[in-house]
C-alpha positions as CSV (number, residue, x, y, z in Angstrom):
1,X,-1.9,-14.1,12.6
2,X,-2.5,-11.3,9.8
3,X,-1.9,-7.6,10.7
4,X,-4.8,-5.2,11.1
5,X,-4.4,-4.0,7.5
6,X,-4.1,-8.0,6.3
7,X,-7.5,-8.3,8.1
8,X,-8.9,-5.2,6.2
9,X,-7.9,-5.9,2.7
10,X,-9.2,-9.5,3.1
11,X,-12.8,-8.1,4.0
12,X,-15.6,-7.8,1.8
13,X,-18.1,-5.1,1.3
14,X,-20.3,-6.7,3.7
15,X,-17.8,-7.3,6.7
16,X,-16.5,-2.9,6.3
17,X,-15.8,-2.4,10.1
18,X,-16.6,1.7,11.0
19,X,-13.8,3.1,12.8
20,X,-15.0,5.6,15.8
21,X,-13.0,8.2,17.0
22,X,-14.6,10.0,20.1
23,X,-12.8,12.9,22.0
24,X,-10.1,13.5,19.7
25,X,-9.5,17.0,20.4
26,X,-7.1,19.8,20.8
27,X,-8.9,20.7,24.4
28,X,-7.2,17.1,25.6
29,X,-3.8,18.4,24.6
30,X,-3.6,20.4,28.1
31,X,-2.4,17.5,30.4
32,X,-2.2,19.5,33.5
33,X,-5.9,21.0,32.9
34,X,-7.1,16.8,33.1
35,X,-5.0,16.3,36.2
36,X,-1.6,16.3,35.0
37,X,-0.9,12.6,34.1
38,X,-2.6,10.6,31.8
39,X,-2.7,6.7,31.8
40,X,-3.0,5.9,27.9
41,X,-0.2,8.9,26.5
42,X,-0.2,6.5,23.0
43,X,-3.7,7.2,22.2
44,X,-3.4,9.7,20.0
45,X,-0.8,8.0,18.0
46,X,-2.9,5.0,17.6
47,X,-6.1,6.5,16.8
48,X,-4.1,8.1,13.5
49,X,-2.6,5.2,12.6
50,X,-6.0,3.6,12.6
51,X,-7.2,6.8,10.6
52,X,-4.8,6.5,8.3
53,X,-5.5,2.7,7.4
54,X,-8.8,3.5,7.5
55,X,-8.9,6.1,5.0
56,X,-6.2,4.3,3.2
57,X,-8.7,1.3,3.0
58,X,-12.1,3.3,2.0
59,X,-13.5,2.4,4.8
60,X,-16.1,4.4,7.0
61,X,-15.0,6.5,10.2
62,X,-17.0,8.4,12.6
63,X,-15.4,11.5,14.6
64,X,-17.1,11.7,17.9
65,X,-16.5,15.2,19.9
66,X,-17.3,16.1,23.5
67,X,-19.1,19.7,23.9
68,X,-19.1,20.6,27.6
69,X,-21.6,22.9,29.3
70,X,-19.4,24.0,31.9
71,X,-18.2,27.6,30.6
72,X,-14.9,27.2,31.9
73,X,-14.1,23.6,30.5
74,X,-11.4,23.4,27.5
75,X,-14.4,21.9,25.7
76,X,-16.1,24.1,26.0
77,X,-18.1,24.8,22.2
78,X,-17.5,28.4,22.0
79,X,-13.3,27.9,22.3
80,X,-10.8,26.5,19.1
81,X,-9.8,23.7,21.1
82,X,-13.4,22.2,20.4
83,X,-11.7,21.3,17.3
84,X,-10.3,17.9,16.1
85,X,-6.7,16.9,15.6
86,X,-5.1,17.6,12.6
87,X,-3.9,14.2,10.9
C-alpha cells in the first residue's frame, strides 16, 4: 500500500482532498480543565503532520475553531487561548 503522501502526489487536480482541522487550540492544552485525562494524547501530533503534508502538497486546509459562550470556558472568544496552535 502507498503512504499518505504517495496517495497525495499521485492525485490529480480533480481528486485535491481538503484537510479540516477543528478545535486545534491552545484552550485544549489545559488537560486538567477537560477532566484531566484525555483518550487521543497523539492528536495534536497527527493533525501537524497532516498540516505539514498538506501544505507541503498545495493542497487546501480548513482550520475550524470552537468559540464558547460560557464566560468562564478556556474558549471562551475574548481569552488568547482562542487561538490556534503554532505549527
Amino acid at each position: 500500500m502507498a503512504s499518505l503522501n504517495e496517495q497525495i502526489i499521485c492525485m490529480t487536480k480533480q481528486d485535491k482532498p481538503a484537510l479540516i482541522l477543528m478545535d486545534i487550540q491552545k484552550g485544549f492544552e489545559d488537560i486538567d480543565y477537560w477532566g484531566g485525562h484525555r483518550n487521543n494524547p497523539q492528536a495534536e501530533g497527527n493533525a501537524e503532520k497532516l498540516l505539514n503534508l498538506w501544505r507541503h502538497n498545495n493542497l487546501p486546509i480548513f482550520h475550524i475553531k470552537h468559540c464558547s459562550t460560557n464566560p468562564n470556558s478556556k474558549l471562551q472568544k475574548e481569552i488568547s487561548v482562542m487561538i490556534f496552535k503554532k505549527w
